[in-house]
N, C-alpha and C positions, 0 to 999 in steps of 0.2 A: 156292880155291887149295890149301888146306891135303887134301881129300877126293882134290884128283889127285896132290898128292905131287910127287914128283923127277920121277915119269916122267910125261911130258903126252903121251904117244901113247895113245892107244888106237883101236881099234875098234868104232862106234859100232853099235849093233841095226840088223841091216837083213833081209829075208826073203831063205831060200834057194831059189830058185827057177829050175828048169831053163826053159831056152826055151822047151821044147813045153806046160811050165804056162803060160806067159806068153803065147805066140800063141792055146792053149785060150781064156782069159781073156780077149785080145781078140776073140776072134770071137763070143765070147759078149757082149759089150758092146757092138759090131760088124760083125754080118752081114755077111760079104765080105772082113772085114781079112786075115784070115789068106792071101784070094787076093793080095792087094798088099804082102806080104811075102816079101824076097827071101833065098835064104841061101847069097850070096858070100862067100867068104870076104875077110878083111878083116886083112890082115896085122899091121897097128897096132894092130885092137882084139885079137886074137888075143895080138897078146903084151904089151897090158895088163891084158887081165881073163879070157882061155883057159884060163888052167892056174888059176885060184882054186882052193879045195877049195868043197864046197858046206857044209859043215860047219864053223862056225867057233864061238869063243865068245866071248859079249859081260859076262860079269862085272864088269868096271870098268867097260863104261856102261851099266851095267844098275845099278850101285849107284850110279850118281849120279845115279839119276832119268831117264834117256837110254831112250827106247823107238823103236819102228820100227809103220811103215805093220801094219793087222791081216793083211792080205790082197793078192794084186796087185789085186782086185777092187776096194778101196779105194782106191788108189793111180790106177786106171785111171778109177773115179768121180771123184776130185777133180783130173784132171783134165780129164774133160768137164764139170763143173762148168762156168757162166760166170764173170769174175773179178768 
């Protein structure tokens, strides 16, 4: 409690990454994915996560020990993983 302080918000590590890395990535993990992906627009998600910046900074969870996925390549392995 005492390392977050007054302010309990923060921003916790996560990778920045444009769509076209992310359908890359799956179709490299996926032969074919990127044919079964649609790009409608989506007004809802549009205006909760459209205007992000792709650059952000993670210093407060980053000094609390708080990390993020290495790669989408990681991310997209665990979850083809079985549980």
């Amino acid at each position: 409690a005492s390392a977050l302080g007054a302010q309990r918000a923060l921003t916790t590590p996560s990778l920045a990454l444009s769509v076209e890395a992310i359908v890359t990535a799956l179709e490299k993990a996926d032969r074919g994915a990127a044919a079964r992906i649609r790009f409608d627009p989506d007004p809802t998600i549009e205006a909760q996560f459209g205007r992000w910046p792709i650059d952000r900074a993670f210093d407060r969870g980053v000094a609390l020990g708080l990390t993020c996925d290495g790669s989408i390549e990681d991310v997209i392995r665990t979850h083809l993983e079985p549980a």
